[in-house]
C-alpha positions in Angstrom: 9.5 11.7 -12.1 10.1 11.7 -8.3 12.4 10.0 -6.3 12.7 10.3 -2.5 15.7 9.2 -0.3 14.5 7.8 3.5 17.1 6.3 6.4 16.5 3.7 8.1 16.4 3.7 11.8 18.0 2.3 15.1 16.0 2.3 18.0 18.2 2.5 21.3 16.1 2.6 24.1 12.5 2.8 24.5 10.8 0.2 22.5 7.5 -1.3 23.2 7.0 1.9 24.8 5.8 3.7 21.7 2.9 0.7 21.0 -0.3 2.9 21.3 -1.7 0.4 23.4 1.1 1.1 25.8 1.7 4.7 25.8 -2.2 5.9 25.6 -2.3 5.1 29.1 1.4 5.3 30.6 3.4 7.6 28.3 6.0 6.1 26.0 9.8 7.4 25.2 12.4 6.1 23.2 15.8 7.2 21.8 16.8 6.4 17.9 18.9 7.8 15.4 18.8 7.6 11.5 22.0 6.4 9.8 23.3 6.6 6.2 21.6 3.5 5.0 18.7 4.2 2.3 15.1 3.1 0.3 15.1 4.7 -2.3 11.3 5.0 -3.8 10.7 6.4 -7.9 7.6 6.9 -8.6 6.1 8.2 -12.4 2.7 8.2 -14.2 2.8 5.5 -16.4 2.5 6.0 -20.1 -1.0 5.0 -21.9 0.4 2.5 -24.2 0.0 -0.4 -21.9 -3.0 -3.1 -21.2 -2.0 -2.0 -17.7 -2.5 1.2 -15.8 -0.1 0.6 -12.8 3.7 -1.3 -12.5 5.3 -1.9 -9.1 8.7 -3.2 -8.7 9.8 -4.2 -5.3 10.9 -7.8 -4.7 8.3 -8.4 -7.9 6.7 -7.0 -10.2 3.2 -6.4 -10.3 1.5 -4.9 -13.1 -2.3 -4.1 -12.8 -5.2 -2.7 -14.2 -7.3 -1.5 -11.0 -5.8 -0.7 -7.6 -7.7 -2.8 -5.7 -5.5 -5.5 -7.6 -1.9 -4.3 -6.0 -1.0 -6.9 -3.6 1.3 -4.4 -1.5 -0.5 -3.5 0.9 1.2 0.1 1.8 1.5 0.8 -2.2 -2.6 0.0 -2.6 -3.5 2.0 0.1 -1.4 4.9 -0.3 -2.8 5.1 -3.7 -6.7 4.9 -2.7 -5.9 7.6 0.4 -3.9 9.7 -2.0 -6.3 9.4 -5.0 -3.3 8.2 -6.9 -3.9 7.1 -10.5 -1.2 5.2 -13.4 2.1 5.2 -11.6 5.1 3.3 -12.4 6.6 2.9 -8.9 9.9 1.3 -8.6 11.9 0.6 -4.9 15.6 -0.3 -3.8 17.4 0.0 -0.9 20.6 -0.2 0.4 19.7 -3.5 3.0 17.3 -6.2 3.4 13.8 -5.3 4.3 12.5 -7.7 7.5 15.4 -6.9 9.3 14.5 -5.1 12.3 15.5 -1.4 10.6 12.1 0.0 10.5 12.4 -0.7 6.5 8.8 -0.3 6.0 8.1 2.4 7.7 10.8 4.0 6.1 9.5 3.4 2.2 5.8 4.7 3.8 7.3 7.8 4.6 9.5 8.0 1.1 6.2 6.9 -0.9 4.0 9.3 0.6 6.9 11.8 0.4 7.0 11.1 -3.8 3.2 10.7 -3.8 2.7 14.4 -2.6 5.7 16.0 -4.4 3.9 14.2 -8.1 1.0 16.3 -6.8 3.1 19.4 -6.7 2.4 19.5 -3.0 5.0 20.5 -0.1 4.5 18.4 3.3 6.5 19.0 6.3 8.2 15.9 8.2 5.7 16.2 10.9 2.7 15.4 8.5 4.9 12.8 6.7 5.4 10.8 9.8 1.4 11.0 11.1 0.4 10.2 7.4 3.0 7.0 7.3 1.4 5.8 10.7 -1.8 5.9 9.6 -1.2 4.3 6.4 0.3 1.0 8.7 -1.3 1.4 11.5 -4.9 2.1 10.4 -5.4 1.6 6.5 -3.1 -1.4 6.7 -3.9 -2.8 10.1 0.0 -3.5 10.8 0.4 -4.1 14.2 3.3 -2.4 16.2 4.2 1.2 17.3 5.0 4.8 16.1 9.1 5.6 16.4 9.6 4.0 12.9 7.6 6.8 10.8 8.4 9.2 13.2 12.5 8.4 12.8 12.3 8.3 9.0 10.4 11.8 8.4 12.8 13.6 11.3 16.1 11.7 11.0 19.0 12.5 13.3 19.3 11.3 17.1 16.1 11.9 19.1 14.2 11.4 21.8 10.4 10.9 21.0 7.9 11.0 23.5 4.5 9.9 23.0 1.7 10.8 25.4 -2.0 10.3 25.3 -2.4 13.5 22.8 0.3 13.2 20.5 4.1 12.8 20.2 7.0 15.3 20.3 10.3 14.7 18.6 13.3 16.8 20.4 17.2 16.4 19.0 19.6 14.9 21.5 22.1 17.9 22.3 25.2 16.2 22.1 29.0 17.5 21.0 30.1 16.5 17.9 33.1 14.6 19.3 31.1 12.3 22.0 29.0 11.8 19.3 31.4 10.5 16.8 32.5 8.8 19.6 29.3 6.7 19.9 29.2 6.3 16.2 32.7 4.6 16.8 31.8 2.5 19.4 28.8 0.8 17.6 28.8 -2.2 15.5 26.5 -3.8 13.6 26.0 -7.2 12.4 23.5 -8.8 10.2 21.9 -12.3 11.8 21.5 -13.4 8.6 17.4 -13.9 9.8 14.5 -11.8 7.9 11.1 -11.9 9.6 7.8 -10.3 9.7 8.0 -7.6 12.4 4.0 -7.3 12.9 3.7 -11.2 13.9 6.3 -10.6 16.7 4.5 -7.4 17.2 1.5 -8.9 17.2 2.3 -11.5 19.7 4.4 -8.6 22.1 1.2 -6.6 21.9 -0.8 -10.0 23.4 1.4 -9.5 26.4 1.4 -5.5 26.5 -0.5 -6.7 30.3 1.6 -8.8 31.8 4.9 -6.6 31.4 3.9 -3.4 32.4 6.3 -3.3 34.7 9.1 -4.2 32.6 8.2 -1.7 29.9 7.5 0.8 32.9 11.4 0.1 33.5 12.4 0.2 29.4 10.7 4.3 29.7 12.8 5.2 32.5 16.1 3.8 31.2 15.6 6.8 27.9 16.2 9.8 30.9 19.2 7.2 32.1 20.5 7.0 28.3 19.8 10.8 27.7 22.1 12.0 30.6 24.8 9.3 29.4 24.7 11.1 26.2 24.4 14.7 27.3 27.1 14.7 30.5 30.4 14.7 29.6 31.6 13.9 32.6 30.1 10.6 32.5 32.2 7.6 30.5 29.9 7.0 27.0 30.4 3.3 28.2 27.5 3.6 30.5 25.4 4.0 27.7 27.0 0.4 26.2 25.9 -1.3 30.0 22.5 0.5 29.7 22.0 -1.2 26.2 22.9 -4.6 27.7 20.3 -3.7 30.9 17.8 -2.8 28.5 18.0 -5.9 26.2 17.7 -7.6 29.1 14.1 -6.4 30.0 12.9 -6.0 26.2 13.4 -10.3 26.2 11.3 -10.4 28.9 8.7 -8.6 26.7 7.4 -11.5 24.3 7.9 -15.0 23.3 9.4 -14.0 20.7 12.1 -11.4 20.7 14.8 -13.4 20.9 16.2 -17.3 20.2 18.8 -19.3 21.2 20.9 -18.9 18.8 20.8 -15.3 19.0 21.1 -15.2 22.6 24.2 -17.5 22.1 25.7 -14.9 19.5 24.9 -11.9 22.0 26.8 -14.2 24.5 29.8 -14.5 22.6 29.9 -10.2 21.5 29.9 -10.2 25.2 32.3 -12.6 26.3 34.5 -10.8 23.6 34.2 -7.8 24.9 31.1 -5.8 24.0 29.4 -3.7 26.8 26.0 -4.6 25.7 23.8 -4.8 22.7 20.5 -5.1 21.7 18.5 -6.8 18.8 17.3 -4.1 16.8 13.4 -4.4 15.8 10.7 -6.0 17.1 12.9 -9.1 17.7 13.1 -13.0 16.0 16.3 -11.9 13.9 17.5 -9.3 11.7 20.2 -7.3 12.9 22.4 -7.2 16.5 23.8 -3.9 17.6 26.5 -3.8 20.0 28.3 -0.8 22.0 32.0 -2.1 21.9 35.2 0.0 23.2 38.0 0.7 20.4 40.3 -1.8 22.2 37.9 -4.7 21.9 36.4 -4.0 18.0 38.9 -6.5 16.3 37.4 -9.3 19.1 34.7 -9.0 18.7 34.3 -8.6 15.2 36.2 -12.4 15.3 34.0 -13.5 17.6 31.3 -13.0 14.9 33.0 -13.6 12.6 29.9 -16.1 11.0 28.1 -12.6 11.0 28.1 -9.9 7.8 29.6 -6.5 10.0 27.9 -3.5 8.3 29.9 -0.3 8.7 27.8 2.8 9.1 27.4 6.2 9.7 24.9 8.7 11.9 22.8 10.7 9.7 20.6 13.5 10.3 18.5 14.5 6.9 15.3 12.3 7.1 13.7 11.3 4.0 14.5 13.7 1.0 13.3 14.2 -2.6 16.4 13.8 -4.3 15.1 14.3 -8.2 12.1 16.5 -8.6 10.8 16.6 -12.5 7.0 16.7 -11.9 5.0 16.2 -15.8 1.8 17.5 -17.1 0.0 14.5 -16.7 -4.0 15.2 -17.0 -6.4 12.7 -15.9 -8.0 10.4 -17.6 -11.8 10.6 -18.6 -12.1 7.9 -16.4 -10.7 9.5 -13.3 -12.4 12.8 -14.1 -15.4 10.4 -13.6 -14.4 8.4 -10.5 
């Protein structure tokens, strides 16, 4: 038995930009961090005593007798790429999946992280991340960018950047007060909304043309966030007004991103007192961040008071195998065959 412990991700700055259909030709950055929020993925060969030879347990329960019959789409084709064979795979996570945390991209990574360890096979984070994007991207033909996988393998605070060649993921240098600081000044709030991600994606990628120049601006704002961050001599709140600049332009992205009621509730976290925000995701619901000095939390918090506040904490492990019990498990006459 395996099980694998992946973070989900908020993005900060920088989305859109890491689209492949954006950054092959202009270069893509964003900034994101991992926080203590977790899918947790179990996967086991599944004894032969069943008419079945594979169970999956998500938000159902599928039980199957080829491959080709799993109806999750990341779980099938993980299997075929992985030449996976009678698994009981089980999932559960700490919050709602379609909610603008990079959930699925985070169970990829932890399935292809539990897939390999059953093998008795060591991957680093790097291959993790590039395996989980082309398990979405290409195998499932997902629409939307790269920072998800690539935030769930790493974890921590990072700035990716994505270039014609290739992507490189370097850790934001920042003290361990300002930091904790930023942690502090954050607040989360669930919308209450779940959506499919790669329809909005699909729709922001229809546009990718017409807002060049917006997500030209979106790129630059990531060296604007990053010397927020790194200078202590400038006041963290910048990096709350950046957030609000930034939503600003991401709206402007798609049809889609946002809705009036949730630009009403970002109005009101305003008008209470937070420095900016963004919708976390691809947009259409999910969850609202918001920078918000200590003096202004309670308000604010009132303000939204319709909305479920989710405490959290920065994290910097990415995913992890957590239980590692690997069987003799040899294959079947059938697979020998196949």
């Amino acid at each position: 038995m395996i099980i694998t412990k992946t973070p989900f991700r908020m993005s900060f700055f920088g989305g859109g930009t890491d689209m492949e259909e954006f950054f092959r030709e202009h270069g893509g950055a964003v900034i994101s961090t991992t926080f203590d929020k977790y899918c947790y993925v179990n996967v086991r060969h599944l004894p032969r005593f069943f008419d079945y030879r594979n169970q999956i347990s998500y938000s159902k329960i599928e039980k199957v007798k080829t491959t080709n019959e799993i109806q999750h789409p990341a779980v099938r084709e993980a299997m075929k790429y992985l030449d996976m064979h009678e698994l009981i795979i089980s999932y559960d996570a700490d919050l709602s999946a379609r909610t603008g945390l990079g959930t699925s991209s985070s169970f990829a990574v932890g399935l292809l992280n539990a897939f390999y360890a059953l093998k008795g096979k060591y991957v680093g984070n790097k291959k993790l991340a590039d395996d989980a994007i082309y398990l979405e991207r290409i195998l499932c033909k997902e629409a939307g960018g790269w920072q998800d996988q690539i935030a769930a393998a790493f974890g921590g605070l990072n700035r990716i950047d994505f270039r014609n060649n290739g992507y490189t993921v370097s850790p934001i240098i920042i003290s361990p007060d300002r930091k904790k600081q930023l942690n502090n000044n954050l607040m989360l709030f669930f919308t209450g909304i779940s959506r499919l991600s790669a329809e909005i994606q699909n729709d922001t990628k229809k546009h990718i043309g017409d807002n060049i120049k917006n997500l030209l601006e979106m790129k630059a704002l990531v060296e604007d966030a990053q010397n927020v961050l790194v200078d202590q001599n400038v006041p963290l709140d910048e990096f709350g007004r950046l957030l609000d600049y930034t939503w600003r332009l991401k709206r402007n992205t798609g049809t889609r991103i946002s809705t009036d009621n949730i630009d009403m509730l970002y109005d009101k976290a305003i008008q209470a007192g937070a420095l900016g925000g963004k919708l976390l995701g691809a947009g259409g619901g999910g969850f609202l961040l918001f920078y918000v000095p200590e003096d202004k939390k309670r308000i604010v918090e009132k303000a939204l008071g319709s909305l479920l506040f989710v405490p959290f904490e920065f994290e910097k492990a990415g995913t992890e195998i957590i239980y590692y019990a690997p069987e003799e498990y040899p294959p079947s006459e059938k697979e020998v065959v196949s």
